[in-house]
C-alpha positions in Angstrom: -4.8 1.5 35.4 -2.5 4.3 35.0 -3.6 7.7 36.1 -2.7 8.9 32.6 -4.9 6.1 31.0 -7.6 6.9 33.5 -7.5 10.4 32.2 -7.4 10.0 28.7 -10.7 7.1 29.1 -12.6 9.6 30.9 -11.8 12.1 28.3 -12.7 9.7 25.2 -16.3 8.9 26.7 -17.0 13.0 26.8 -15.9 13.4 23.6 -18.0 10.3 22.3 -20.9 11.6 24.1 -20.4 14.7 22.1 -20.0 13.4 18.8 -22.9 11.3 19.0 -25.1 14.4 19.5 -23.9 15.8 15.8 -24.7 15.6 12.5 -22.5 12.1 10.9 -21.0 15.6 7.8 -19.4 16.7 11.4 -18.3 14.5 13.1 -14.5 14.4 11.4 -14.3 18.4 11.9 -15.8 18.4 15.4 -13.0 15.3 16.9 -10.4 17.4 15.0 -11.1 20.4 16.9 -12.0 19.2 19.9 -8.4 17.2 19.8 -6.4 20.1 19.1 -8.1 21.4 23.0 -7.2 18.1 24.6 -3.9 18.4 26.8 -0.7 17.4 24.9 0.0 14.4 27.1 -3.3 12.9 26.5 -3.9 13.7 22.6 -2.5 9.9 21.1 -4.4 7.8 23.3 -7.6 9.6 23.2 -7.1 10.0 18.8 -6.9 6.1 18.5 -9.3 5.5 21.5 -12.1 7.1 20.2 -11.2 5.8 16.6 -11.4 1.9 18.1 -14.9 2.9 19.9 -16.4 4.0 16.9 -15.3 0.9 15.1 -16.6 -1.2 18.0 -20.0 0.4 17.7 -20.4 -1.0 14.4 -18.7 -4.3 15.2 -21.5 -4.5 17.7 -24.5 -3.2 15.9 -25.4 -5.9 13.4 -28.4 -4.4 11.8 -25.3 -1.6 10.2 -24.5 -4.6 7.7 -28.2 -4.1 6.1 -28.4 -0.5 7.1 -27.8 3.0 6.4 -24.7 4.7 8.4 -26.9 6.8 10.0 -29.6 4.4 11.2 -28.6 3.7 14.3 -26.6 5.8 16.5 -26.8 3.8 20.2 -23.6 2.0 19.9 -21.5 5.2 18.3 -21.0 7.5 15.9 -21.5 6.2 12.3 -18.6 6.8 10.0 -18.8 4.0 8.3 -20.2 3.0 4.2 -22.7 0.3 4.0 -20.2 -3.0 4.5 -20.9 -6.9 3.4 -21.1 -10.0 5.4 -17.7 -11.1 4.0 -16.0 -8.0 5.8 -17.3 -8.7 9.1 -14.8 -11.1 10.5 -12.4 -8.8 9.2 -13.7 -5.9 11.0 -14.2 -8.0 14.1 -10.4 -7.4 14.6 -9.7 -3.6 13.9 -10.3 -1.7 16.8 -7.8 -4.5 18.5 -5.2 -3.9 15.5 -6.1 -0.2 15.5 -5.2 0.7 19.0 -2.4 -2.0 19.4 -0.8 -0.3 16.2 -0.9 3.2 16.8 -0.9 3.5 20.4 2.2 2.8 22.6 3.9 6.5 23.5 0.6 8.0 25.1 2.6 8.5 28.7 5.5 10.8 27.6 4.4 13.8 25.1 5.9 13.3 21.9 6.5 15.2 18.3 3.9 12.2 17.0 1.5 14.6 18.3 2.5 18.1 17.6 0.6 19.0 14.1 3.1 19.5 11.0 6.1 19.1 13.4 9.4 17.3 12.8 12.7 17.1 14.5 16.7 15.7 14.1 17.6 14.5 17.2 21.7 13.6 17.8 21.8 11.0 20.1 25.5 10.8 19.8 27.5 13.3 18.2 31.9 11.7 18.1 32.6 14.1 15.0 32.6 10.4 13.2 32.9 10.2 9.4 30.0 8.4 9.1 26.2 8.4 10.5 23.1 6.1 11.3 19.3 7.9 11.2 16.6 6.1 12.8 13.5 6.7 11.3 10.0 5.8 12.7 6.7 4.6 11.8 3.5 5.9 11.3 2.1 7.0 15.1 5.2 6.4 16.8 8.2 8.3 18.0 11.9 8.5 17.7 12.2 7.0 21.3 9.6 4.4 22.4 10.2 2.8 18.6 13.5 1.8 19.3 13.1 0.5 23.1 12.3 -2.8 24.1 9.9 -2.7 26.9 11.3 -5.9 28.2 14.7 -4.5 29.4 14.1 -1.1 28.9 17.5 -1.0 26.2 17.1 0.8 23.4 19.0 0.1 20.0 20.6 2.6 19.5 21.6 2.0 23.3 23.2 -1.2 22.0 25.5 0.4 19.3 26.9 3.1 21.5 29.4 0.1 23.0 29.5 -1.7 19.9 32.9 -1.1 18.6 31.6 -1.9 15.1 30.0 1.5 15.3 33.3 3.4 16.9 33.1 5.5 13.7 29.3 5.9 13.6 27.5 9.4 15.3 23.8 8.6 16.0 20.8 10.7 15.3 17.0 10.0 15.0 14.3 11.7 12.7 11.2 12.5 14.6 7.9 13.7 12.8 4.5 14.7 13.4 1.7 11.5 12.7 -1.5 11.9 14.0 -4.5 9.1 12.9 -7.7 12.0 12.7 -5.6 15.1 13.8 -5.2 18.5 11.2 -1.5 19.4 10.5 -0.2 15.7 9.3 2.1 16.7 6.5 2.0 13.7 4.0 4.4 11.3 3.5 6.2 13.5 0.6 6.1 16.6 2.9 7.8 14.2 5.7 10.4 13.3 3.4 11.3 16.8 2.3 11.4 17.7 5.9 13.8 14.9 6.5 16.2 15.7 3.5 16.0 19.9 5.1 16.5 18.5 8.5 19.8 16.8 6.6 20.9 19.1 4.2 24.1 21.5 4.3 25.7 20.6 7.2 25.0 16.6 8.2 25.7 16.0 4.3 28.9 17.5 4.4 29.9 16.7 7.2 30.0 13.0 6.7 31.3 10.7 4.9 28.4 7.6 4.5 24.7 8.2 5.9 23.1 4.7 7.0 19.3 4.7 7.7 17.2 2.1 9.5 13.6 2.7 8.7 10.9 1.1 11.0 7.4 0.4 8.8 6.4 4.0 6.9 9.8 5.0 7.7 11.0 3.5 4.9 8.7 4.8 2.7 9.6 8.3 4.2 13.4 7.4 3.1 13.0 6.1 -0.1 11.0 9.2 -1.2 13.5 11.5 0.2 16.6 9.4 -1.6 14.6 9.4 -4.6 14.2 13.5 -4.4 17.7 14.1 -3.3 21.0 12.7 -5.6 23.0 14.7 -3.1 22.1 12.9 -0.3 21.5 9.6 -1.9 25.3 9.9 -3.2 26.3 9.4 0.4 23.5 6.5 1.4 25.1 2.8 1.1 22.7 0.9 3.3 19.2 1.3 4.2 17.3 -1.1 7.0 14.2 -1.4 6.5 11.9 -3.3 9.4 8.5 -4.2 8.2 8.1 -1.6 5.5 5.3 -2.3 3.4 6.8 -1.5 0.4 3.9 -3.0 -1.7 1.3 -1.9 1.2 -0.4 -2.7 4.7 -4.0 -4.7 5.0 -4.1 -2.3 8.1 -4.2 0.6 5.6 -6.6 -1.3 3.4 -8.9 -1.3 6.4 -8.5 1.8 7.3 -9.3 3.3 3.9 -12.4 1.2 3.9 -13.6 2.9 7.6 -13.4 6.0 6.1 -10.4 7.4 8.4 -8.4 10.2 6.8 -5.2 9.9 7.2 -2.9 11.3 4.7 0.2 8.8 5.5 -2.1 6.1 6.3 -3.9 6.3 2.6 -0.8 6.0 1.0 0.2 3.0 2.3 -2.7 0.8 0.9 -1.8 -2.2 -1.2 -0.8 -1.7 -4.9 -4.1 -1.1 -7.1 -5.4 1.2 -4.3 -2.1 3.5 -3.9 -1.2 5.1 -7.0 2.0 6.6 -4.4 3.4 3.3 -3.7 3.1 1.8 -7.1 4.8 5.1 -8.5 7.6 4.8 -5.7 8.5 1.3 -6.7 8.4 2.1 -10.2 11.0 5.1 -9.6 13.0 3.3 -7.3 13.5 0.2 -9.7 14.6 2.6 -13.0 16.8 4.8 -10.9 20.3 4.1 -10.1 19.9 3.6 -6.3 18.4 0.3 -6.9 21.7 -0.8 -7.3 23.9 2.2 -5.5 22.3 1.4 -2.3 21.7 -2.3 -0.7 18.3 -2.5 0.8 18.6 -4.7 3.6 15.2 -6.2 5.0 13.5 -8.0 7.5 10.2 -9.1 7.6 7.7 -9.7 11.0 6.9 -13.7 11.8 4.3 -13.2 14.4 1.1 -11.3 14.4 -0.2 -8.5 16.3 -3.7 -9.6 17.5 -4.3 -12.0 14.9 -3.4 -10.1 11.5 0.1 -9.7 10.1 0.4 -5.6 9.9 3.0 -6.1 7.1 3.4 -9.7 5.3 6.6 -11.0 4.2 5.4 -10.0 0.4 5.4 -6.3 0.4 8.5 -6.2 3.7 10.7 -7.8 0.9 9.9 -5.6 -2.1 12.6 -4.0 -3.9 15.3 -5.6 -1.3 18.8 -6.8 -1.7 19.4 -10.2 -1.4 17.9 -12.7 1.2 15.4 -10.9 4.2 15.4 -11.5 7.4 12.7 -13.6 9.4 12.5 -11.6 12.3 10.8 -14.0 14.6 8.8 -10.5 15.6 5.6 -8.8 15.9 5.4 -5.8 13.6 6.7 -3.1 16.2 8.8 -5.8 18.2 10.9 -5.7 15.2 12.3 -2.2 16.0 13.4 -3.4 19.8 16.1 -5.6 19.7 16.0 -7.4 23.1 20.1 -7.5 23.0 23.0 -7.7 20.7 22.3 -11.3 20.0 18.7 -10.4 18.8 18.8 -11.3 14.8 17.6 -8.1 13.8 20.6 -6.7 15.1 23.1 -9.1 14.9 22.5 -8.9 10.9 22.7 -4.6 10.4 25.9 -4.8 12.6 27.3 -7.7 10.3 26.8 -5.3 7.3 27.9 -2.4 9.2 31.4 -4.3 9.9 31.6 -5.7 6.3 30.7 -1.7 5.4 33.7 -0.1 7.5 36.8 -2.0 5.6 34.9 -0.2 2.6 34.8 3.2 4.3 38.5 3.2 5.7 39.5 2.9 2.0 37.7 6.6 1.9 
C-alpha cells in the first residue's frame, strides 16, 4: 500500500470514529468541515472513503432494513432512509461502484478538489485555426481522465503527432467536483465557468471549437452551448464518452443514500431530474441539434458489476450510429493507442472535418 493511501486510511478511520460520536442532523456539516482541514493531497480519497464505509455499515447491519436510521450505530454512521428488501442486492454493490467511480486521482492534488475552482489548461498552443477541449467527468481531472494507466499515453498525447490534428491547438477544462465537499458549483455554474474560461479571446481567436466530453462532461457542454449562440456558432462536433444523457443508476443510488451532491443529483434518470429532462428538451427544439453532430460512444463492460452509464441514455440526442466502445465507463476516456476505436472514429471525423475547414 502506497504511503499516500496509508495516510489517507488512517485519516478516514479518525474521522469515522468522530462522526459516529455525533448527532445523525450533523454528521453532513461535521465531514464537510472536517474535510476542508484535511491536507489537499489526501481530501478525494478520504471524501469517497468514508462515503463507501458508511455505505458498508449498512450493507453489513441487516436489522437497518426493519429499522430506524438511527438504531444502530456499531457498523457506522447512519445516513441512510429506512430501505426495502428489494434494494439490498443493489446496495450490496455501491461502496464497490462508489469508490471505483470517483476515486482514481487521489496521489497528485488536483482542481477536483479545490472548492468552486475551475481552470483552462493549453496543452498545446500552434496559433491553429481551430481547437479541441477535453472536458472531464464528475470526480475526475483534466489529466488522469485522459491517461491510460496501461502505457501511461494520454490522448491528447496521441493527437499531438497525428497529422490529422496539424491544425488543432489543445486545451483541457478542469473544474472543482467534490462528492460531500462545500464549494461544488452545480452543473449550470460549471458550464458558465467553461463558456467565461472561453469567451473573448479563445472564441475569436479560432476558427472551429471541438469538444470531447467524458460522462458529466457532456452535460457541462451541452448546457454551456445551449446558453452561449456565440460560442455554439463555432462548435461542429462534440464527443461525448459515456454521457448519460437520459441519467446514471449510479446517480439513482446515490440520491437514494442521501449523498448531496449538487452535480451528482442532476444526473438521475429522467422522472427524477427535472435538469436533464429540461436539457434534452432544449437541446432537441434548438438549432444545434442539427448545427452540431453529436458523436457518441457508449461503455460495453461494467465497472464492478453495474454498467455506470447504459447504452440507452450514452446514445440520447446523438448523430447517427454510436460507438461500442468495448470499455469500462472511465476506460472509455484512455485510448490505449491510435488503433483504439474510440479514437480511431473522432480522428476519422476530425479528417472528414478539415476538407470542410480549409474551405474557411
Amino acid at each position: 500500500m502506497s504511503e499516500s493511501l496509508s495516510e489517507a486510511e488512517r485519516i478516514s478511520r479518525a474521522l469515522l470514529l468522530e462522526l459516529q460520536a455525533i448527532q445523525e442532523d450533523q454528521v453532513l456539516e461535521h465531514f464537510q468541515k472536517r474535510i476542508s482541514e484535511i491536507p489537499e493531497q489526501y481530501r478525494p480519497l478520504v471524501d469517497s472513503l468514508v462515503a463507501a464505509t458508511i455505505v458498508y455499515g449498512h450493507k453489513t447491519n441487516r436489522n437497518t432494513l426493519n429499522s430506524s436510521p438511527a438504531s444502530d450505530r456499531s457498523v457506522g454512521v447512519s445516513i441512510l432512509p429506512s430501505i426495502s428488501k428489494r434494494h439490498l442486492a443493489i446496495f450490496l454493490l455501491i461502496p464497490i461502484v462508489i469508490t471505483a467511480l470517483l476515486v482514481g486521482h487521489f496521489q497528485h492534488p488536483t482542481i477536483a478538489s479545490e472548492p468552486g475552482k475551475s481552470d483552462l489548461r493549453r496543452v498545446k498552443s500552434d496559433s491553429s485555426k481551430n481547437l479541441i477541449v477535453f472536458v472531464h467527468g464528475i470526480r475526475d481531472d483534466g489529466n488522469q481522465t485522459w491517461t491510460n494507466e496501461t502505457n501511461s499515453t494520454s490522448w491528447l498525447e496521441l493527437i499531438e503527432d497525428d497529422i490529422r490534428f496539424t491544425d488543432f491547438d489543445l486545451a483541457t477544462y478542469h473544474y472543482s467536483s467534490m462528492l460531500f465537499q462545500n464549494g461544488n458549483l452545480s452543473i449550470s455554474n460549471v458550464a458558465d465557468q467553461l463558456a467565461f474560461r472561453l469567451d473573448g479571446e479563445l472564441v475569436d481567436g479560432y476558427n472551429r471549437i471541438v469538444f470531447v466530453a467524458h460522462s458529466m462532461g457532456g452535460i457541462v457542454v451541452r448546457n454551456m452551448l445551449l446558453k452561449n449562440e456565440r460560442i455554439a456558432r463555432k462548435v461542429p462536433l462534440v464527443y461525448f464518452l459515456a454521457t448519460p444523457t437520459a441519467g446514471s443508476d449510479v446517480a439513482n443510488l446515490a440520491k437514494i443514500l442521501g449523498i448531496k451532491s449538487r452535480q451528482l443529483r442532476a444526473l438521475t434518470s429522467f422522472g427524477q431530474s427535472n435538469f436533464l429532462q429540461d436539457q434534452s428538451s432544449a437541446w432537441r427544439a434548438s438549432r444545434l441539434s442539427s448545427n452540431i453532430h453529436s458523436l457518441c460512444a457508449f461503455e460495453n463492460l461494467q465497472t464492478h458489476g453495474i454498467m455506470v452509464v447504459d447504452q440507452a441514455s450514452a446514445e440520447s440526442l446523438c448523430t447517427g450510429r454510436t460507438i461500442p466502445s468495448g470499455q469500462t465507463h472511465s476506460g472509455i476516456a484512455k485510448p490505449f493507442s491510435r488503433n483504439s476505436i474510440v479514437y480511431k472514429v473522432f480522428a476519422d471525423h476530425i479528417a472528414a472535418l478539415n476538407s470542410t475547414i480549409q474551405d474557411d
